[in-house]
N, C-alpha and C positions, 0 to 999 in steps of 0.2 A: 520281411524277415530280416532280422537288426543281423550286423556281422558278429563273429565271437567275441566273447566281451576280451580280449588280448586285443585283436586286431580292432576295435573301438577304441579302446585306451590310447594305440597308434595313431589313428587317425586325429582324435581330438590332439594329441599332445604334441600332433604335425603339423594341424592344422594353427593351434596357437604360436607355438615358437613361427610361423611365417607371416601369423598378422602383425605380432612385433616386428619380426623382420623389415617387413613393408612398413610398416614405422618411420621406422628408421631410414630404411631407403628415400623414403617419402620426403622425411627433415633434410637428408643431403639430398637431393633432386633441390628440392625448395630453395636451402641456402647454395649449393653448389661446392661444398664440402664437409668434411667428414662432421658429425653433430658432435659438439662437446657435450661431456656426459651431465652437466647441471641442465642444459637445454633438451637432452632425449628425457632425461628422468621427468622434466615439467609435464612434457608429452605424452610421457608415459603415465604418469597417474591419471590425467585428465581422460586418455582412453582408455584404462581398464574398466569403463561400464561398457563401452562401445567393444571391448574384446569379449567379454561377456551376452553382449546383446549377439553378438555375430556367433558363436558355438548354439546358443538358444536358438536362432533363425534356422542356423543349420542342420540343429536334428528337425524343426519343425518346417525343414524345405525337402526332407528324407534325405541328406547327401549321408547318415549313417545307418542308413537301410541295404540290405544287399538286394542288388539289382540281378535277374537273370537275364537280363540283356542290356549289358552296359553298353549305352550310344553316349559318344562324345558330345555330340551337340545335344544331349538333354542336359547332359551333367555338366558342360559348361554353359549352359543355359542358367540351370539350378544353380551357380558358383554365382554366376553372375548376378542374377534377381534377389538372392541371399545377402549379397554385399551392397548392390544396390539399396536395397530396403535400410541395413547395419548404415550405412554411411546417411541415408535420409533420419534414421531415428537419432544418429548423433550430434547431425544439424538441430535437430530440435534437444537435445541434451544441452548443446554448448550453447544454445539459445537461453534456454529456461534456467539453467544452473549458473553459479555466480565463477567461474572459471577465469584465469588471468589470459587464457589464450581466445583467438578467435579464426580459428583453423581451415578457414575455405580451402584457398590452395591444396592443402596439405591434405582436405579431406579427399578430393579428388582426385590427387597422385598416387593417396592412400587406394583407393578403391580400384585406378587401374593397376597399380602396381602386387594388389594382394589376392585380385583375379589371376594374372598372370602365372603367379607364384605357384597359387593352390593349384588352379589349372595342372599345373604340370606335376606339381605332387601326387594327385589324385591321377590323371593318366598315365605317368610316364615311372611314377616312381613307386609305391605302394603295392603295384603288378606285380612288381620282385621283390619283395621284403615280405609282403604279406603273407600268414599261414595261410597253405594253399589245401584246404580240406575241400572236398568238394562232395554234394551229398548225392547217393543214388538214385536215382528218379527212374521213373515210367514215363515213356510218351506213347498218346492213345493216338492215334489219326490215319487218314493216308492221302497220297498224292503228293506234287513236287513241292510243295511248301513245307510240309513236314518232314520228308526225305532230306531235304537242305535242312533246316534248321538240326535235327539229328548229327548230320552232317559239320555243319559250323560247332555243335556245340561241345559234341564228342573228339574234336581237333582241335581244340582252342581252350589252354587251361586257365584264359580267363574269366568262365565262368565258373558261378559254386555248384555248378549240377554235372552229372553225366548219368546220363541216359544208359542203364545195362539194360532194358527190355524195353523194346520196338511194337506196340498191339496193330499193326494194320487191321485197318476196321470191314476191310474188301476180304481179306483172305479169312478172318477171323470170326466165326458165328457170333451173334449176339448175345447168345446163353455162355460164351466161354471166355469174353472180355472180364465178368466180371470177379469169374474164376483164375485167367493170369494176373489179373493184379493182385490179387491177394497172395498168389504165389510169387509174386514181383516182392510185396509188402515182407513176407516171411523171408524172402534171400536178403532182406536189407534197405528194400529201398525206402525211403520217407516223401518224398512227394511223386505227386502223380499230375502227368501236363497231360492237357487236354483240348483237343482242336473242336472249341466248339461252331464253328462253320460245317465240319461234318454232321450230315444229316443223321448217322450211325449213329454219332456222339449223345450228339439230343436227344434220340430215342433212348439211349444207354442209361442217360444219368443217376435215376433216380435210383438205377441196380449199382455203378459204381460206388456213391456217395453212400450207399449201405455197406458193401464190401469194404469200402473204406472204413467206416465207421466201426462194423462187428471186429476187421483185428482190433484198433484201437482201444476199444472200449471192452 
């Protein structure tokens, strides 16, 4: 599920101004002071396919998908393997294209330095700046997995769900699961989470995915 198209526009146009950044960082790491701007400007045209490649990697690494359970080490995993990949297709760019530079170093300080960057954009800074809509959902299950997870998620506004109705599948007849959701769907809610490790669940499905379906449609 893509985030709102405002907070996509955020994201891409956060995540470019710091692959420049890293740029630049990169050429002063390299030379060891500040880059004159005839030397950043060479830099800079030579990697605008490579800032390009790296936005493209990125929606198709999902880093502009919304997550209902943002873990760190996936998403700095994904940041990583995403730059990874941008910085090997621009080894073969500056290989195959006739360019005046020949940027080893620079790709490499590049790539740890625009990890680090994004990393911290994406965890530490976007949490607070980002519209915080968050949509109303059902969760179907029971037992301590799904108590916590309710738990973490309805305390925690940094995910995009919150959970307003609970179906315990223990307390809750079979014939009447697929009647609270619909009454879930009618107060507002738009998705519906579902434990399917419950045995209840499995039997349930095919009455859910109808109940779903008849408001919808």
């Amino acid at each position: 599920m893509a985030f709102t198209r405002r907070e996509t526009i955020l994201l891409v146009a956060g995540d470019l101004m710091l692959l420049v950044l890293s740029l630049w960082l990169a050429l002063a790491a390299r030379t060891l002071a500040i880059p004159a701007l005839p030397y950043f400007g060479k830099h800079f045209v030579a990697f605008i396919p490579v800032f390009a490649f790296s936005l493209l990697i990125f929606f198709i690494g999902g880093l502009y998908e919304k997550q209902t359970r943002l873990v760190r080490s996936v998403m700095g995993g994904r940041v990583f393997g995403a730059q990874l990949t941008n910085v090997v297709i621009a080894a073969v760019l500056f290989f195959l294209l006739p360019f005046a530079i020949a940027p080893k170093t620079i790709l490499l300080l590049y790539l740890g330095i625009s990890v680090v960057l994004i990393s911290i954009w994406r965890f530490f800074i976007t949490p607070r700046i980002a519209i915080r809509h968050r949509e109303q959902a059902v969760l179907v299950g029971q037992g301590q997995a799904v108590l916590e997870a309710l738990e973490e998620v309805n305390h925690n506004n940094k995910y995009r769900v919150y959970f307003t109705e609970h179906i315990d599948t223990v307390s809750t007849s079979s014939h009447t699961i697929a009647e609270r959701i619909q009454e879930a769907i009618q107060k507002g809610a738009r998705i519906v989470v579902v434990d399917t490790r419950d045995g209840a669940v499995r039997l349930q499905l095919s009455g859910m995915y109808r109940a779903i379906g008849n408001f919808f449609h």
